[in-house]
BAROTI-756662 format. One record per residue: x, y, z of N, C-alpha, C, O in turn. Coordinates in steps of 0.02 Angstrom, whole numbers, plus 50000, padded with zeros to 5 digits. Each point is the difference from the previous one (the first is absolute). Example, Ala and Ser with C-alpha at 12.3 -4.5 7.8 and 13.67 -1.06 7.14 Angstrom:
<rs>
506604971650390499555005950000500455006050000500524999950033499305005449931500425005950003499615005550037500255005550008
</rs>
This chain:
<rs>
587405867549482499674998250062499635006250025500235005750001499174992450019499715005950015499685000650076499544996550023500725007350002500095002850083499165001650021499645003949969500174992450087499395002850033500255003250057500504998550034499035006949973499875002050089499964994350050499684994949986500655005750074499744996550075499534997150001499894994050004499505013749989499495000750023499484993649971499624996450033500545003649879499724994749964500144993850000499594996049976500935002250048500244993750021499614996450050499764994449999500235013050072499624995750051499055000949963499454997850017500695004749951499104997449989500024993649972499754994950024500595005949919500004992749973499994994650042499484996850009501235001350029499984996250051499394998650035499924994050010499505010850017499584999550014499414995850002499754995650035500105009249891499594997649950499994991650000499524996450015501195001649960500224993250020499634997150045499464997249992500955003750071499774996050045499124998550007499704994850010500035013449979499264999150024499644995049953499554996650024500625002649910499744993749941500344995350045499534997150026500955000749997500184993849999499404995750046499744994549993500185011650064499744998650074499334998449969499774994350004499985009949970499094999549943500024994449980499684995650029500795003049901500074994349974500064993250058499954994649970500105004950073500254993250035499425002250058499974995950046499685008549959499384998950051499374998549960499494998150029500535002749884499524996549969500094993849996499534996450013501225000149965500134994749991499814996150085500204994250007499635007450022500054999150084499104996950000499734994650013499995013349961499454998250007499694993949958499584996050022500795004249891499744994749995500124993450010499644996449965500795000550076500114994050022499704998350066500094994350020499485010950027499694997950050499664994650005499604998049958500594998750110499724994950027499794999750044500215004250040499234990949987499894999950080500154990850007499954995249961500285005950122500064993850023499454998650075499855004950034499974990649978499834999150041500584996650063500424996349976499605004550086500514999850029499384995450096499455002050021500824994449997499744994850040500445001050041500565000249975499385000950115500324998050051499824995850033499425000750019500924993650004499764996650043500394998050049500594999949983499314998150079500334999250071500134993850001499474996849998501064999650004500104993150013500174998650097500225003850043499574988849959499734999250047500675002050074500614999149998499025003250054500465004250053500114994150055499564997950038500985000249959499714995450089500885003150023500504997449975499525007950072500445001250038500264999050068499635002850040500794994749982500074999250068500875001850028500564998749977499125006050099500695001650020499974996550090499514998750035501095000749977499854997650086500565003450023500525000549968499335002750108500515003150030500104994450060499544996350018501095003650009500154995950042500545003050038500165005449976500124993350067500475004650034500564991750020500525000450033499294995049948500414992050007500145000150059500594998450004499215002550044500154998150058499734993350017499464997949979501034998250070499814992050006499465000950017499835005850011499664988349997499524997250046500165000050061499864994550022500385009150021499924999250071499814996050010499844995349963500125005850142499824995850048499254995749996499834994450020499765012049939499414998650006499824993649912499494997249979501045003050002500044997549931499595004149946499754996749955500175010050045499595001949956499925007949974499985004050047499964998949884500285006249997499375001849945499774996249958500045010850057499655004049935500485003449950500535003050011499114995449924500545004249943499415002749969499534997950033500275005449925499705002649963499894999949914500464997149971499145004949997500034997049946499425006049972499595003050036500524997849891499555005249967500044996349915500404997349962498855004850041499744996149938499955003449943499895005550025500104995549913499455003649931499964994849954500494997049978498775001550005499704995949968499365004949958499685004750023500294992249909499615002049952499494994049995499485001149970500644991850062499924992449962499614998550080500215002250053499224993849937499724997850051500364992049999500334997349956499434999550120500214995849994500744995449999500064993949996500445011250010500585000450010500094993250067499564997850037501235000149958499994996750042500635002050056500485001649965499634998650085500495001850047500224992750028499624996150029501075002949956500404994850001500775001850038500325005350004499824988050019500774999650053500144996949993499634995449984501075003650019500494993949982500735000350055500215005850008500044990750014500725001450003500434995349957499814995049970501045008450034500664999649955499964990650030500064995849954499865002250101500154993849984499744997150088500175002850052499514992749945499574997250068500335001050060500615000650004498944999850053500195001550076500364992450021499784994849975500635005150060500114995150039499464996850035499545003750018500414989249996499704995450032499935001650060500454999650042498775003349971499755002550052499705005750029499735001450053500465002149878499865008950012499465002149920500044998749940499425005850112499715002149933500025003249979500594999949982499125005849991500045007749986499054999649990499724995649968500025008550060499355003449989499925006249956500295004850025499394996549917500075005749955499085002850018499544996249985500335010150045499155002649956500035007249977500365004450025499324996149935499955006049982499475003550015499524997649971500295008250069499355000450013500085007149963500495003750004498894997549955499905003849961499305001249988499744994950023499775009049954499305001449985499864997049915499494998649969501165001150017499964997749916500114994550006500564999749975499284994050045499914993450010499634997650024499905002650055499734992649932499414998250007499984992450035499484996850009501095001450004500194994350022500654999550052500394995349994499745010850067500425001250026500224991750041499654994949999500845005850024500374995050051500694998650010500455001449961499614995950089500954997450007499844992949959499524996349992501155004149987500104992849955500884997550007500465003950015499614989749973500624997650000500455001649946499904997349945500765008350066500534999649943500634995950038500535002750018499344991349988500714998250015500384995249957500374996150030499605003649902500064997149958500395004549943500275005350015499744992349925500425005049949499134997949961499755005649996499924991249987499514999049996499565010050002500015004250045499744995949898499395006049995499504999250040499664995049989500145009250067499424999250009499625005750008500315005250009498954994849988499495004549971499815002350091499854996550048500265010849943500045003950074498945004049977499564999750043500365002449910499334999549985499935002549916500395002949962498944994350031499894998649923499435007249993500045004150045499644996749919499495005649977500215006750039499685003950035500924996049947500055007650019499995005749968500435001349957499025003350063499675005449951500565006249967500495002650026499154998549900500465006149975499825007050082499625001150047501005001449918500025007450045500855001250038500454995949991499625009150042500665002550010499784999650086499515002950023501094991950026499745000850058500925001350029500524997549979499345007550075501015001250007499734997450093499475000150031501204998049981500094998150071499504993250022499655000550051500344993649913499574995250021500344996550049500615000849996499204995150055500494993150050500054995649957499604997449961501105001750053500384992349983500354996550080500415001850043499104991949942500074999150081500624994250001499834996149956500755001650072500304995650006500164995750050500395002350041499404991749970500154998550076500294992949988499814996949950500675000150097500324995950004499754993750051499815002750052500124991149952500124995950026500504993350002500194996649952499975002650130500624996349991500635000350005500265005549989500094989850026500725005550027500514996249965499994993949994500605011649973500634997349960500565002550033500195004950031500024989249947500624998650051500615005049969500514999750034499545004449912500405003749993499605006449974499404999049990500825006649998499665005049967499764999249913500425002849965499294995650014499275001349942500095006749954499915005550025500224994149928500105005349962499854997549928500364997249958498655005950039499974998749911499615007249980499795004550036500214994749896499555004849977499414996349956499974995649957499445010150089499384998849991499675002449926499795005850004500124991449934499875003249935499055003350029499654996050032500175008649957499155000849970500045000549976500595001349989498944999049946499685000449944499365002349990499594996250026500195008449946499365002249966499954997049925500275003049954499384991450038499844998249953499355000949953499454999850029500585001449895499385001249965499894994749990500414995649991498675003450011499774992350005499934998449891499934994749970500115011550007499934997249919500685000949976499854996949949500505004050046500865001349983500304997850021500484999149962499634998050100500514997450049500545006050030500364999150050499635007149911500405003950025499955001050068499435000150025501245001050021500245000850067500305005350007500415002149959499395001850109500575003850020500204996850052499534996850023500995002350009500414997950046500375005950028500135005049967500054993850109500325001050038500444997650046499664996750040501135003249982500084994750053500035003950055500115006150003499744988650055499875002450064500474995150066499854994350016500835010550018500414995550028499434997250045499465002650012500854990550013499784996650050500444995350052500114994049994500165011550072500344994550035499504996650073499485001850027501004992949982499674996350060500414998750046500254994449992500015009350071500314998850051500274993849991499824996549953500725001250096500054993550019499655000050066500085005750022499534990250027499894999250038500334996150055499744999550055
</rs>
């Protein structure tokens, strides 16, 4: 058996490694490829609502707020409630916003969807009115939750939110 120096060992070792690293950055180079690589944004319809659930008061009627992000024109803003008002009482829903093109109060007193406004433009709007007002008087206290929805008009995708809703007894 024949004995090397340290010194020649670590060259060797070296030596080694630096072929291996050579060898496998040619082999590297010659298997290069290119890819082409595509991002694309799928469609945004976001919606958040702040509410603080306090009943409808005396006056039957309360502001909550609501903030939008949309990529998708045309979007639709929709309400629903968990299950119909008692016989006699309505609920008034509007949303007044600059991104709607068709503002107004409309009837949610139903479990029934209904369309609060349609063509509502892409863009990011924070702090919009959500107006709620009540008519009619129930004979015990009223307690539903109000669904919105930001709906995409080509996907059907929704964001939802629920929103308490009580009604005094009078």
């Amino acid at each position: 058996m024949r004995a090397y120096p340290l010194q020649t060992i670590g060259f060797a070792i070296r030596i080694g490694i630096a072929a291996a690293i050579a060898g496998s950055a040619g082999v590297a180079a010659a298997q290069q490829a290119s890819h082409v690589v595509g991002i694309g944004i799928g469609p945004i319809v976001a919606l958040a609502v702040e509410s603080d659930g306090s009943p409808l008061g005396p006056e039957g009627a309360r502001t909550d707020r609501f903030h939008v992000t949309s990529n998708r024109d045309r979007a639709r803003l929709v309400a629903r409630l968990d299950r119909d008002l008692p016989p006699g009482v309505r609920l008034f829903v509007s949303a007044e916003t600059d991104l709607v093109a068709d503002p107004g109060e409309r009837s949610v007193s139903s479990g029934r969807e209904t369309i609060l406004a349609t063509r509502v433009a892409r863009g990011v709007r924070k702090a919009q009115v959500l107006r709620l007002r009540v008519e009619g008087r129930a004979d015990q206290t009223v307690r539903r939750t109000l669904s919105v929805g930001l709906v995409d008009p080509e996907t059907g995708r929704a964001s939802w939110q629920a929103v308490p809703v009580e009604i005094p007894a009078n």
